[in-house]
Every structure is written in C-alpha cells, then in structure tokens.
N, C-alpha and C positions, 0 to 999 in steps of 0.2 A: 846485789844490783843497785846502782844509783839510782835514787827514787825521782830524777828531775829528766830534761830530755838530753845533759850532758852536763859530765862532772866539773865539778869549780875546779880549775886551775887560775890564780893568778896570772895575768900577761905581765910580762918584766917590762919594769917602766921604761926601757927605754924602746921597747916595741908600744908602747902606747904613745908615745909622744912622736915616733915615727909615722904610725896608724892617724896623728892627727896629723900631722903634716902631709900624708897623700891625702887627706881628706880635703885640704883646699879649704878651711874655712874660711868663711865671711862673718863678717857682724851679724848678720840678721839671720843667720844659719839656727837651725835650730837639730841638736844630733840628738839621737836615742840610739842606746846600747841596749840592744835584748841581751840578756843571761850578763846582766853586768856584775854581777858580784858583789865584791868590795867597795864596788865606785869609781875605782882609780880612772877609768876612761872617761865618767862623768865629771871628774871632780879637776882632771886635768884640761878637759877642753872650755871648762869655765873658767880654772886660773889661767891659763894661758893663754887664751884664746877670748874670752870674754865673751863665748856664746850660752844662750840657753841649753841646754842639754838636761838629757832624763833617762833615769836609768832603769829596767824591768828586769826584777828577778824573781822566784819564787821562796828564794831562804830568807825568813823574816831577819836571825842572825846576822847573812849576811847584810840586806839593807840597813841594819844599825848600825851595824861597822859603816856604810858608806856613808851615814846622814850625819854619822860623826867626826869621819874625814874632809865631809863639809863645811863643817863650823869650825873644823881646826882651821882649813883652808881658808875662811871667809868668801866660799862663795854659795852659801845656801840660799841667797836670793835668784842666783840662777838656775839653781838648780834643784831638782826634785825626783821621788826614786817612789818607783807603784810596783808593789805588791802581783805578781801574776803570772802567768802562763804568756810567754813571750811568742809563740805558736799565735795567742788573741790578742797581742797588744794592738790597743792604739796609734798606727802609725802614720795618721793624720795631718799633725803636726812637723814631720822629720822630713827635713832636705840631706841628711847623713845617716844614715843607719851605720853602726858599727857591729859587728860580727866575730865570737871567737867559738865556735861552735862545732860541733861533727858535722861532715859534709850530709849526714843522712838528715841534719836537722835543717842545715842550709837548705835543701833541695823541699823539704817540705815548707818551709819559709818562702822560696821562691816566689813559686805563684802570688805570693801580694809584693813581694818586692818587683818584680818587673812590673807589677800596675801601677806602680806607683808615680806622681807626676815626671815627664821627662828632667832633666837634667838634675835628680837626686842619686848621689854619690852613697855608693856603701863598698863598707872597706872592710875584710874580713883579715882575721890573722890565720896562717896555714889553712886552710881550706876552702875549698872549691864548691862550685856549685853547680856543677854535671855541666850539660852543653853551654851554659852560657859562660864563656869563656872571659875572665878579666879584660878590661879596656886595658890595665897597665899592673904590670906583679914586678916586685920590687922582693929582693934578697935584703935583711939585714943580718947579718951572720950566718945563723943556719936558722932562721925564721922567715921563714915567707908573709908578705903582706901583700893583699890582692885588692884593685877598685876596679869596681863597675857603675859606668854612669847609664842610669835608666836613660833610654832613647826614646819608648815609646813603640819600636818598630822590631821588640825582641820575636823570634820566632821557634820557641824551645819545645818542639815535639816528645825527645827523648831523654834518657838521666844519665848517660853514657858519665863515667864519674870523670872529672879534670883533676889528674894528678898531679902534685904539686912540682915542678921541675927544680932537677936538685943532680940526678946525671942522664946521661941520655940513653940509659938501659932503663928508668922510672919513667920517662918522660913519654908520654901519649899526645906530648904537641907537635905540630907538621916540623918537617926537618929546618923551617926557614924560621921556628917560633925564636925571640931574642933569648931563650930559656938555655939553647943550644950554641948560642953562639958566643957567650962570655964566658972568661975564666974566673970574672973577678966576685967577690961577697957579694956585691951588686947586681942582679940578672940582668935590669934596668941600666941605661944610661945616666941616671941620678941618680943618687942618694937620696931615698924618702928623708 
C-alpha cells in the first residue's frame, strides 16, 4: 500500500505546460500544487510564466529533487515547496490550485476548494471531482485536463463520481456535454 494519499506519477511535460495554459495565468497569480512531486508544475509556472507558485508534498526525496530543479531552473526566488499533508495545506495564498490526484482525494479536497475566494482557478489532470462538474475539460491526447473556476455559488450535495469522457459508453455527461460531440484529440474547441 502507498503510504501517501496517492502515488507519485510524474505528469508528462507537455500536460504540464498545457495544465498552465488552461490555468489563465496572470502576473500576480500566485498557484500551489498539492501532491506536487518533483516540481515540474512549480518550477514551470515560474519559468514560464513568472508567477509565485508553491509546491506541497509529503516525500522529503521528492522536494529535493524539486528545490533542485529550481536552482537549475533559476527560479528559486519564486518559488518555494513545504513539507506536508496536502488534505492541511495552506491554501490562503492560491488564486490556482493545480491537481493531479485520485478522484477519492479530489472529492475530499473539495470542500476547501469550493470555499475558496470566487474566481480561483484549479485545474486537475484526469480527474474529477464528483458533482461539481469542470467549467471547461480539454483532451490532450489521451490525457484529460479539467478547470473549475470557484464562483462562490457551488451547491454540491452529493459525490456522484464525473467520469472522465473518452467514449460515450464511459461518459455519465448529459447527451448535449461537448464530451459527446467531437471526434477530434480536443474535447474542447481549443487547444489548452
């Protein structure tokens, strides 16, 4: 049994530089990745992007690996990576939460993610977070990336799981979701 609340897989970089581009950032954006790992998602939204970002994991291992992809990177001024249990981070500071996690840990995540001020953006890779349905899911290959902007006026009674669409024998979205209606790698009419 994996002793954390879900196992380190790396995200392949080019779903992380995708995951930052549905995220919309801004200069004064400040993102935090719970269960960040290695860094890569911290250490690219500061090189490329030039925001603060912070990353929460509980494998000390892997935070050295991140704190050292920072100093390769040259962006350890913006960035910084704490030690802990992503379930009690500090999400105080974050207008981005980034997400690559089990839908069981999403869903326990929730409840502080919808409290959180309105128009804060979290963008999860492959999974769902039960009723509260993505604003926008976006296909990159066979990777799903999903963003939900806090509104403030969520109303999520139950954990009913959201399946990630992929064919419409998986899919639990209404027949009109845009999940259903492309053929193309894209669900989305964009390109993250």
């Amino acid at each position: 049994m994996y002793p954390y609340d879900a196992p380190y897989i790396p995200t392949p970089i080019e779903v992380v530089r995708a995951m930052l581009r549905v995220a919309e950032l801004r200069p004064d954006d400040v993102l935090i990745d719970l269960g960040c790992g290695d860094g890569r998602i911290v250490v690219e939204a500061a090189r490329l992007h030039g925001v603060r970002a912070i990353g929460v994991d509980l494998d000390e291992n892997l935070l050295a690996c991140a704190r050292a992809s920072a100093r390769t990177a040259g962006v350890e001024g913006l960035v910084s990576f704490r030690c802990g249990n992503l379930l009690e981070a500090d999400l105080s500071e974050a207008s981005v939460v980034m997400l690559y996690m089990l839908t069981e840990v999403n869903l326990r995540l929730r409840p502080r993610l919808v409290a959180m001020p309105a128009g804060t953006r979290i963008v999860a890779h492959r999974f769902g977070m039960g009723e509260w349905e993505p604003e926008r899911f976006w296909m990159l290959g066979t990777a799903p990336i999903l963003r939900w902007r806090v509104t403030g006026e969520e109303d999520l009674p139950g954990t009913k799981p959201f399946t990630t669409p992929g064919s419409a024998d998986r899919c639990d979205c209404p027949t009109d979701h845009p999940a259903r209606q492309h053929d193309s790698p894209f669900i989305h009419e964009e390109q993250p």
